[in-house]
N, C-alpha and C positions, 0 to 999 in steps of 0.2 A: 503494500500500500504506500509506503514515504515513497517508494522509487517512481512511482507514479505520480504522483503529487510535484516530486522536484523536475521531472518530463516536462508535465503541462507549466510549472513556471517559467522551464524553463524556455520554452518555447512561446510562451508570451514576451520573455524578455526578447527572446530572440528578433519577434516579429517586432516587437516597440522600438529597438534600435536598427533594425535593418527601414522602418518607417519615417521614425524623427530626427536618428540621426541626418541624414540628406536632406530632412525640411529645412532643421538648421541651419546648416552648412550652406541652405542657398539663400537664407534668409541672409547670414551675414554676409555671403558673397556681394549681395543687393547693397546693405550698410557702406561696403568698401568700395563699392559703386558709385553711390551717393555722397560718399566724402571726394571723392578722385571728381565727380564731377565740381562740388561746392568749391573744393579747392583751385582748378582751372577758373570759376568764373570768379573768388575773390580776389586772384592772381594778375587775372585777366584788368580787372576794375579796379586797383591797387593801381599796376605798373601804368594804364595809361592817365591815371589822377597822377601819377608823380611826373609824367612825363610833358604832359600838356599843361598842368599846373594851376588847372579848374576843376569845376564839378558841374556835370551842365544837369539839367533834369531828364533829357535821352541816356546818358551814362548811366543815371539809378534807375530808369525803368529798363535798360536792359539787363542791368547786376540784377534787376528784382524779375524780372521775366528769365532768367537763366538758371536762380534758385528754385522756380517752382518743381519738383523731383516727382512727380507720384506722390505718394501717402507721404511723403518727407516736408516737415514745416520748418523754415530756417526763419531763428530770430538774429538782425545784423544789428551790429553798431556800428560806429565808426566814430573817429577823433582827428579834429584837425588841432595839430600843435603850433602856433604860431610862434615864434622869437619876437621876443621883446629883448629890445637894449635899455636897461635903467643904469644912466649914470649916476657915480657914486662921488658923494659931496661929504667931507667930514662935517660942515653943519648944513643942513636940510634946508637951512631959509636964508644962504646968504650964497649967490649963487657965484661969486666967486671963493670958494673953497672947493672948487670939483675938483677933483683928482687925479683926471686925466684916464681912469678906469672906468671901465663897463661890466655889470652884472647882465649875464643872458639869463632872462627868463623864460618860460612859456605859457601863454594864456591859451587854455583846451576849450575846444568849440566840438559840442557833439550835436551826432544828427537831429536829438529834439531842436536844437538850435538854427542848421542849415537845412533841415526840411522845410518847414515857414517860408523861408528866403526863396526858395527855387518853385514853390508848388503853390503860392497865395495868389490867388485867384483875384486879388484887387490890386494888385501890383501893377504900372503901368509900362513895365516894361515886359513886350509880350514874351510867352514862354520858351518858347525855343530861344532865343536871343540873351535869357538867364544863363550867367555865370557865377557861382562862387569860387573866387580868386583866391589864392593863395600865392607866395611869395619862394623863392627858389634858398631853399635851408629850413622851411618848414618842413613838418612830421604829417605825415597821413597814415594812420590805424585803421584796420575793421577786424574786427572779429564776428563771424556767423557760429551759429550751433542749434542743432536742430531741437527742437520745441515737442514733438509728437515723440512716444516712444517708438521705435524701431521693432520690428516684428521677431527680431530674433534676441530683443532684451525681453519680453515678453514672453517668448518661447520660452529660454533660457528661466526667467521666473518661475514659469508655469513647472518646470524638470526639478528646480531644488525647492519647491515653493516657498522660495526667498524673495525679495523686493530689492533689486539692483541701485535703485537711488533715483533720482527724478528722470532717469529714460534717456539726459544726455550722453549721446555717445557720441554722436560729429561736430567737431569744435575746431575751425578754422582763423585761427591765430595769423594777420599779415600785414604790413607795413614797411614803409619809412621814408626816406626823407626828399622830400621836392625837389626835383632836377630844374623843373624847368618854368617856364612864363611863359607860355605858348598863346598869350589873348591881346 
């Protein structure tokens, strides 16, 4: 009777992994998919914002038409880092004591900021003809990472019935710094 008993489990297990394992494996093939592609188009929309040295509003509806993957939701950010020169004066209100020194700073402008500028609708400079300009030695960020859980962090849950963590698994890290003033 046990010998029987360990057959039939065992040939359930058998069928279970000869079934989910390859559901898996194409599950996450799909994931590695989906990053290879989010990474070419934050790539893509990184190097020509550094290269042309604006932001127009055809540049983000293509970055944002290029994300859309299937069942894949990408949340982006993005950060323009501007340099500031703040010259340094041993007393602050007597403007001959400067020092002949510059402090570099950066004031961070994120997309809540340069979306308004490029997409407002009472703006009277019509929309395609919108630039947001940036200066050649400034910093351009974005990070994407998908929002929805991925079918194979679900799967994977569903196997050890564990809870992976918020479902992010594609996280596209890319940036730097402005070449050019192409406007």
């Amino acid at each position: 009777m046990p010998n029987i008993i360990s057959k039939v489990f065992a040939v359930i297990l058998l069928v279970f992994v000869m079934i989910f394992v390859p559901i898996y494996q194409s599950y996450q093939r799909q994931d590695d998919l989906a990053q290879q592609v989010a990474y070419q188009a934050v790539t893509d929309f990184v190097d020509n914002v550094r290269t042309k040295g604006y932001i127009s509003p055809k540049m983000i509806e293509d970055f944002e038409t290029r994300l859309e993957l299937g069942s894949y939701l990408f949340k982006s950010e993005f950060v323009h880092e501007k340099k500031v020169y703040t010259p340094i004066y041993t007393d602050p209100t007597n403007p001959a004591t400067f020092t002949g020194d510059y402090v570099v700073d950066y004031d961070e402008y994120h997309k809540g900021q340069i979306m308004p500028y490029l997409f407002t609708e009472s703006s009277s400079v019509p929309k395609q003809d919108r630039k947001y300009q940036m200066t050649a030695g400034d910093f351009f960020f974005v990070n994407v990472e998908n929002m929805t859980r991925s079918k194979s962090s679900m799967l994977f849950d569903f196997f050890t019935g564990g809870n992976s963590g918020d479902g992010v698994t594609i996280v596209v890290p890319y940036g730097g710094m402005v070449l050019n003033e192409d406007y």
